[in-house]
C-alpha positions in Angstrom: 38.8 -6.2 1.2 36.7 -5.9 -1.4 32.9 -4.8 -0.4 29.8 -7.1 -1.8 27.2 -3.9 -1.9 27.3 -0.4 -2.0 24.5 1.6 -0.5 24.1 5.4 -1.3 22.5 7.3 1.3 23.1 6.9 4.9 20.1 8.0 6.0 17.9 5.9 9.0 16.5 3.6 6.3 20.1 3.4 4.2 22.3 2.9 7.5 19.7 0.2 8.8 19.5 -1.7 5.8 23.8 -1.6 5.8 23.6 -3.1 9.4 21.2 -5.9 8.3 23.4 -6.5 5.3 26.6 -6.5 7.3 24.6 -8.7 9.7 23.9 -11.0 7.1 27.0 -11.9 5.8 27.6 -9.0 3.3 30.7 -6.8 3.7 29.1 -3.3 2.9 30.8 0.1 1.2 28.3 3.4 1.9 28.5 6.4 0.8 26.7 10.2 1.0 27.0 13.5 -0.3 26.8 14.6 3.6 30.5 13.5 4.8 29.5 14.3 8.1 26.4 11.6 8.0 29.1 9.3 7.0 31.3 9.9 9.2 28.7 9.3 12.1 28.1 6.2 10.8 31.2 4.8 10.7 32.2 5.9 14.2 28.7 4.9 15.5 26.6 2.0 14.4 28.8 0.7 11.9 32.0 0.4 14.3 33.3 -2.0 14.3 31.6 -4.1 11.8 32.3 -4.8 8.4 31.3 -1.6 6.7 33.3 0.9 5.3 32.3 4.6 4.1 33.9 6.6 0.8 34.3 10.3 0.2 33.3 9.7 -3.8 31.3 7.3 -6.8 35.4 6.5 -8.1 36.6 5.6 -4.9 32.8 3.7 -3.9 33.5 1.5 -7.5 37.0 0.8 -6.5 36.1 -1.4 -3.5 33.2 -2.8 -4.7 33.4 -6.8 -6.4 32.1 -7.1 -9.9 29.2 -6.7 -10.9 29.3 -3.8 -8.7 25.9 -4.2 -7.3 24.6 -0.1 -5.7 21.5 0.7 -3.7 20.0 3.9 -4.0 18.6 4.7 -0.6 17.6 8.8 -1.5 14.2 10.3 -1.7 12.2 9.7 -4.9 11.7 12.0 -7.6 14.7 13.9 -9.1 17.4 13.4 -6.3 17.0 9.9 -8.0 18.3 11.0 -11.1 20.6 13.4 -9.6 22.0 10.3 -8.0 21.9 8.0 -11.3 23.8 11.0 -13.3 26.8 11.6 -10.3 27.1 7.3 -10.1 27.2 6.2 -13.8 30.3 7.8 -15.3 32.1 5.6 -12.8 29.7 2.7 -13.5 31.0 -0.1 -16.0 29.0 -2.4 -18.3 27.0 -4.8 -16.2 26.8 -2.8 -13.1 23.8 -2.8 -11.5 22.1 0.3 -10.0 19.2 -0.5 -7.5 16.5 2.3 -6.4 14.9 1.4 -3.1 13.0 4.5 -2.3 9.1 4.8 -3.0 9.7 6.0 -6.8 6.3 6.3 -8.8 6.9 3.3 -11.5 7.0 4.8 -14.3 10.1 6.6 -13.5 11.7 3.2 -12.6 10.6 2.3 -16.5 11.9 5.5 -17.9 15.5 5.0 -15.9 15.5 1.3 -16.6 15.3 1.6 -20.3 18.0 4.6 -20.8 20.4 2.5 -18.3 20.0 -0.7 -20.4 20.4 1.2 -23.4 24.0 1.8 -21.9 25.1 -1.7 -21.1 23.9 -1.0 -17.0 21.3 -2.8 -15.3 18.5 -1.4 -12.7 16.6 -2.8 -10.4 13.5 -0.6 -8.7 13.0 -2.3 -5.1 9.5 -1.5 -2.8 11.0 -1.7 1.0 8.6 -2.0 2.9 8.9 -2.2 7.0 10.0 1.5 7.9 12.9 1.9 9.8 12.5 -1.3 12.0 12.1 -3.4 9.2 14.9 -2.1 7.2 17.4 -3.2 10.3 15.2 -6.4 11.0 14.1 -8.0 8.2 12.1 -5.8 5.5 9.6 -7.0 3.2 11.2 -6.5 -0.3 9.5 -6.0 -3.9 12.5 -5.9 -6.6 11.7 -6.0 -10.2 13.8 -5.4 -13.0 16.3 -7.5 -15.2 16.5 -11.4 -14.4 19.9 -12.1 -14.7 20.2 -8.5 -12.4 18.0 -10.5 -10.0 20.0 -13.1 -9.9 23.7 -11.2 -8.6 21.4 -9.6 -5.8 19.1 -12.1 -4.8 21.2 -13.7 -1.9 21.4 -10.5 -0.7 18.0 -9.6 -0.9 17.2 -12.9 0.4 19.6 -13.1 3.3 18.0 -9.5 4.6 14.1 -10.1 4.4 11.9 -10.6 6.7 11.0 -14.3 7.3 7.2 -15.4 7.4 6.6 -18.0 10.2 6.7 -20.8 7.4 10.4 -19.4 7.3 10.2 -18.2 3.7 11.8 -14.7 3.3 9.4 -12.2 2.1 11.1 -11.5 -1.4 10.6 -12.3 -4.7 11.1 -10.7 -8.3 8.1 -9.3 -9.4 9.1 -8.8 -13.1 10.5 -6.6 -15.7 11.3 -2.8 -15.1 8.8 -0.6 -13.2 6.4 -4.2 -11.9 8.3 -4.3 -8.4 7.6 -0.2 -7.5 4.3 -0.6 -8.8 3.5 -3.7 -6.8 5.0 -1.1 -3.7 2.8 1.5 -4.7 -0.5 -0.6 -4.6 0.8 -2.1 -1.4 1.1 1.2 0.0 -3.1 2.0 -1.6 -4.0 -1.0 0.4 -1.8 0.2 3.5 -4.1 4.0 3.0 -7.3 1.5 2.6 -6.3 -0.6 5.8 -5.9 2.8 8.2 -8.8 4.3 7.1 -11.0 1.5 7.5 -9.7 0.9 11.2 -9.3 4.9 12.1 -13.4 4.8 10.8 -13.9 1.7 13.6 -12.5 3.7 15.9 -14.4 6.9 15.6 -18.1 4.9 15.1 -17.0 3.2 18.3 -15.1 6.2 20.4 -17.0 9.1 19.3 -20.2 7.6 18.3 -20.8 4.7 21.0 -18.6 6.9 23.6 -15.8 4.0 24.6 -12.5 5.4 26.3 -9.6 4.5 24.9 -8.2 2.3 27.5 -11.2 -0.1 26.7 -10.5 0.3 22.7 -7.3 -0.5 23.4 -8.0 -3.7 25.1 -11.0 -4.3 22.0 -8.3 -4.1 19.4 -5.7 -6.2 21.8 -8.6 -8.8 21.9 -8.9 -8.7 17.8 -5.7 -8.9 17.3 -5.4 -12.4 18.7 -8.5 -13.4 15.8 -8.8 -12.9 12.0 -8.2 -9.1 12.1 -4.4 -9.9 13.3 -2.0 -7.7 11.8 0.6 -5.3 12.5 -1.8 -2.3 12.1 -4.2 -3.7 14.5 -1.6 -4.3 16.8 -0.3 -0.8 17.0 -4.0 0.9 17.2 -4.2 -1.0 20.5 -0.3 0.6 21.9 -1.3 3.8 20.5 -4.8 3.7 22.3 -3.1 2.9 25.4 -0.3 5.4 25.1 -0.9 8.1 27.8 0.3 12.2 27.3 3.2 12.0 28.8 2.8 16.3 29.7 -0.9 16.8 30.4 -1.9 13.0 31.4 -5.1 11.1 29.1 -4.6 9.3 25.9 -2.1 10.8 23.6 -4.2 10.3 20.8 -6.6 12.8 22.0 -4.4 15.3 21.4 -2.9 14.5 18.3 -4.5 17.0 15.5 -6.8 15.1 13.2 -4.9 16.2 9.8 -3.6 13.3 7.8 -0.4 13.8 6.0 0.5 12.0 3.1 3.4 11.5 0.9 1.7 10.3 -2.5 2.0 7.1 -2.8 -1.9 6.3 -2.1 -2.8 8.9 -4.5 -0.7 7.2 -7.5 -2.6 4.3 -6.9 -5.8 6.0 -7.2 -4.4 8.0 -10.4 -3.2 4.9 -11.8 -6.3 2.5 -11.2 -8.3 5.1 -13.7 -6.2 4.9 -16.6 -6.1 1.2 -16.0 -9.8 0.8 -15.2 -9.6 -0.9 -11.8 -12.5 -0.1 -9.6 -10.8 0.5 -6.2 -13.4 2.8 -4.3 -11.9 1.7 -0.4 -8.4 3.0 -1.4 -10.0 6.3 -3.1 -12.1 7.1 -0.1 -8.9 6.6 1.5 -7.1 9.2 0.0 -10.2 11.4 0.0 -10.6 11.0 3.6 -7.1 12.3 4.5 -7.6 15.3 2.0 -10.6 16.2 3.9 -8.8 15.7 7.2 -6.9 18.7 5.9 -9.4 21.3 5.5 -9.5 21.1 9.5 -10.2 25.1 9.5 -13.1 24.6 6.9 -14.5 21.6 8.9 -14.8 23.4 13.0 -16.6 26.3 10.8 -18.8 23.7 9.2 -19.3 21.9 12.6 -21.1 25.3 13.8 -23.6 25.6 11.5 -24.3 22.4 9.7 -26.2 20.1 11.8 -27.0 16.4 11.1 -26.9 12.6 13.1 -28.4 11.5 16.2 -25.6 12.2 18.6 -24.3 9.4 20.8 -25.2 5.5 20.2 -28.1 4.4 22.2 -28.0 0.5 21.9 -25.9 -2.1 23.1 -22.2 -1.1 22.9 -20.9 -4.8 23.2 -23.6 -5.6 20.5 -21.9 -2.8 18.3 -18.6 -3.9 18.9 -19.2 -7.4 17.9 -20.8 -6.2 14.8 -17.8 -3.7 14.2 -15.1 -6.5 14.1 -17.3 -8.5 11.7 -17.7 -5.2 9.5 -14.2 -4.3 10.0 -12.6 -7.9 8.5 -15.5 -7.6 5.6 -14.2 -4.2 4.5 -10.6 -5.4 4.8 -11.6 -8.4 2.2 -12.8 -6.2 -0.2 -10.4 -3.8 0.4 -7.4 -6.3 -0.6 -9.7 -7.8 -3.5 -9.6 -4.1 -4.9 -6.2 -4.2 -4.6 -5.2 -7.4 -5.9 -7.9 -6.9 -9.0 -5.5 -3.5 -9.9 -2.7 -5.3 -10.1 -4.2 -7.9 -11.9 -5.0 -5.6 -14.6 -1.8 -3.7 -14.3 -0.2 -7.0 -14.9 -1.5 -7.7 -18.3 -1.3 -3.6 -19.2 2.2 -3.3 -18.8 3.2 -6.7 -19.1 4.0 -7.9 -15.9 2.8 -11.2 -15.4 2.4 -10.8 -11.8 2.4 -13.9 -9.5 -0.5 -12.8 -7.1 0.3 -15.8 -4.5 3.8 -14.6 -4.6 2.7 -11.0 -3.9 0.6 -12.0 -1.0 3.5 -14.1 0.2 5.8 -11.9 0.7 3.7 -9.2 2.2 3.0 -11.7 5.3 6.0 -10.2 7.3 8.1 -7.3 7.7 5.8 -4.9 5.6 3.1 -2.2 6.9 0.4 -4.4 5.8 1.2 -7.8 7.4 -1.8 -9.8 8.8 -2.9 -13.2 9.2 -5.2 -12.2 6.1 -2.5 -12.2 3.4 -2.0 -16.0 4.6 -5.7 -16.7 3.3 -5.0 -14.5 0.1 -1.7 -16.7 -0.6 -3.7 -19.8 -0.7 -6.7 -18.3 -2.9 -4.3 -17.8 -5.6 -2.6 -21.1 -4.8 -5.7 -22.6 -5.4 -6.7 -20.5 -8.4 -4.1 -18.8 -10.1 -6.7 -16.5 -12.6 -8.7 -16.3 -10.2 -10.8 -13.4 -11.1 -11.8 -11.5 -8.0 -10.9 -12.4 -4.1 -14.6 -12.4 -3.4 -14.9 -15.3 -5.6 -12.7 -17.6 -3.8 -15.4 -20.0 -1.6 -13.6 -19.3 1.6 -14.0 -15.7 0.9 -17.6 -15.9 0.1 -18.1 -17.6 3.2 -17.0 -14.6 5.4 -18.3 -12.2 3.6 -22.1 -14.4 3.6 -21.6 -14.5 7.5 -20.3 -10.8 8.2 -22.8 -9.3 5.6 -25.9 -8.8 8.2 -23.0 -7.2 10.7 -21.5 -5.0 8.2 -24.7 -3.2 6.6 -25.8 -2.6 10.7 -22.6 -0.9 11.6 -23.1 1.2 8.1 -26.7 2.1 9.1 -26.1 3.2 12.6 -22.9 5.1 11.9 -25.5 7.1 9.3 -28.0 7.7 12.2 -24.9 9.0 14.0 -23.4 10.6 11.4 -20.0 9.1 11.6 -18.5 9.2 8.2 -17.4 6.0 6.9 -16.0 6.7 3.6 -14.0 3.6 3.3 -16.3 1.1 4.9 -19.6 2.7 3.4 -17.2 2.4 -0.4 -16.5 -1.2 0.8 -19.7 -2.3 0.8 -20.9 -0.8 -2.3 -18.3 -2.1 -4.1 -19.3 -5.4 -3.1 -22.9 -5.0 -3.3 -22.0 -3.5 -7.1 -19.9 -6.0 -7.6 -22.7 -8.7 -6.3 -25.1 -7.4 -9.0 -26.3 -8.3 -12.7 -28.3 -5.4 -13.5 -26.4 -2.0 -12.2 -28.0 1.1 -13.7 -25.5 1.6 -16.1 -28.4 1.1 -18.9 -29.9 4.7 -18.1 -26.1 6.4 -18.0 -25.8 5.3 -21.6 -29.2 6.6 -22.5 -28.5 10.0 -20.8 -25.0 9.8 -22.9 -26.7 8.8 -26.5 -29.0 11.9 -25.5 -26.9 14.6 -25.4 -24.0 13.1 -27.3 -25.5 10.7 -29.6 -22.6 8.0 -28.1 -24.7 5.2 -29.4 -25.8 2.0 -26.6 -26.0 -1.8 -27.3 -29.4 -3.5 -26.5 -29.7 -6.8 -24.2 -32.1 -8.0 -26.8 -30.3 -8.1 -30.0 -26.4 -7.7 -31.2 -25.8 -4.1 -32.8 -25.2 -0.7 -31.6 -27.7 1.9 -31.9 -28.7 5.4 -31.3 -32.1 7.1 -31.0 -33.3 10.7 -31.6 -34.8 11.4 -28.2 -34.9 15.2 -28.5 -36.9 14.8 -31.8 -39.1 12.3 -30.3 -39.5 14.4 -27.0 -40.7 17.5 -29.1 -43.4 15.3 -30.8 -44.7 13.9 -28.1 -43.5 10.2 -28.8 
């Protein structure tokens, strides 16, 4: 027989995604440097089905069909490359090599130009889904060569997730690195998304005093309205999730460090050298670095005082206003996001289809809402559409929630909840909202003590004046 795809790395996401493959139609080939993880897959989950393992990259090409099409399920960073330099000796000219790990894109440029330069093609995949979705139906990012696109994409399209229009949530994103980058700013807006809804919770559990088992049922009840989503969905099981040793909500024992593995912080990194504004997804990342100085913050909470202590008002009244507050931030959150890749798109050449984007994000990724549905049609209607908070639906919500969103700021300030992300929300849009921003006096202060020169709203020209000099006379 001979195998349609070969997958390297057996791992939870690599075995799942064999099973949906196999599933699906496509007689699969694995292999991994750990016989033994193999070996358990093959007399496990694969039994039975039509899925074979190897013991080496010759004997993995010699059942595979030309093109011999190989997906790299391996950690990102140099075990990539390890696993580029044991495959290609054994590779021939057309073969396509395909990363689907979270590899920063730039790496996914670097490998895609030295494999082309050898007659091989490469294709850097986002997965998106976790291990669930890799079995089920993922949500799948692939960029790289067209015609590489084209000997995978029944694959790719046979395993994705399906939106509940039935489209599968895949497309090709573009040239080299454009489908990992398009992974890495969906995982930003994934790191914007949790903060924003971990913030809700805390204004409303440790501010306004709610138990869990009602914020459970709050989120349940938003779930069913515009805030559905997956993330939304889960807050409400986790909320409801009881310690199964010591009894009360399991959350309240869970330590509050955020881990992360990068990804967020890349698209922070990246949205400066491209100039995107995207303060939500930077208070984001900031906010799960300062979850980890947990030792620093129980000394701090002994001596530094501050807030009013516990909400006052009318909790149902807050909790109204939170929702409303909560689906404003999200907008702008995703408007940030969308308005990086729109630049990122033109800096690297991309030519991103932002409708297509928000597509195939609607199911089987971490970020699937009812939202993205909205988003899909704002581009259809608009493809250079300049900024999500443009679009007139958009502006709609945002002219309704405003009033809601600026309370829940307010009191969570009297309280002193921080709300990095929903605070930087609302900024951005109230800076975005602006004509005159005081940007006027920074590039007086710069001309001062670096004669950087400014332009003048009254006349063309760029000029510079000597304000020391004119300071010592009196001027």
């Amino acid at each position: 027989m001979e195998y349609r795809i070969g997958i390297v790395g057996l791992g939870v996401m690599g075995h799942n995604l064999a099973l949906n493959m196999e599933r699906n139609g496509f007689p699969v080939a694995g292999y991994d440097l750990d016989a033994d993880r193999t070996r358990a897959f093959l007399d496990g989950p694969a039994a039975g089905r039509a899925i074979t393992g190897v013991a080496s990259p010759a004997e993995l090409m010699a059942v595979l069909e030309k093109p011999r099409r190989i997906l790299m399920m391996v950690p990102a960073g140099p075990s990539v490359d390890g696993a580029i330099a044991h495959l290609e000796p054994h590779l021939e000219a057309g073969d396509i090599l395909m990363d689907g790990g979270n590899s920063f894109f730039q790496d996914t440029e670097r490998r895609s130009r030295a494999l082309a330069a050898r007659g091989f093609h490469y294709i850097g995949t986002g997965v998106s889904g976790g291990e669930e979705g890799a079995l089920r139906g993922p949500s799948l990012m692939p960029g790289g060569q067209p015609e590489a696109w084209a000997a995978v994409a029944p694959i790719f399209r046979a395993i994705a997730a399906r939106a509940e229009d039935g489209e599968p949530c895949v497309a090709h994103l573009g040239p080299g690195g454009a489908g990992h980058y398009v992974k890495m700013v969906h995982n930003g807006i994934e790191y914007g998304d949790m903060q924003l809804i971990a913030e809700t919770y805390d204004l409303l559990h440790r501010g306004a005093g709610l138990p869990n088992d009602e914020l459970a049922g709050i989120f349940r009840d938003w779930n069913r309205g515009p805030l559905q989503s997956y993330l939304i969905e889960i807050t409400a099981e986790i909320l409801d999730r009881k310690d199964p040793e010591r009894g009360g909500s399991l959350v309240d024992v869970i330590l509050d460090e955020a881990a992360q593995k990068g990804t967020g912080k890349w698209t922070s990194q990246n949205a400066f050298d491209v100039g995107a504004p995207i303060p939500t997804i930077n208070a984001a990342v900031e906010s799960r670095i300062l979850s980890s100085l947990k030792r620093e913050r129980a000394a701090a909470a002994q001596v530094l005082g501050g807030g009013t202590g516990l909400f006052r008002g009318d909790r149902g009244r807050l909790v109204q206003l939170a929702e409303r507050a909560l689906h404003a931030s999200k907008i702008t959150s995703y408007a940030q996001g969308f308005g990086l890749l729109k630049l990122a798109s033109a800096e690297y050449g991309y030519h991103l289809d932002f409708a297509a984007i928000a597509r195939i994000w609607r199911a089987g990724c971490i970020i699937r809402a009812r939202l993205l549905g909205d988003i899909m049609a704002a581009f259809q209607r608009q493809r250079d559409l300049p900024n999500l908070l443009l679009d007139e639906s958009f502006r709609t919500i945002l002219a309704d929630h405003q009033p809601a969103w600026r309370e829940v700021v307010q009191s969570a300030v009297g309280l002193g909840i921080p709300l990095l992300a929903t605070g930087a929300s609302l900024a951005y849009f109230d800076a975005y909202r602006s004509e005159c921003l005081p940007a006027n006096l920074t590039q007086a202060q710069r001309d001062y003590f670096g004669a950087h020169t400014y332009r003048r709203i009254d006349r063309e020209g760029v000029f510079h004046t000597e304000w020391a000099a004119a300071a010592a006379r009196g001027d």
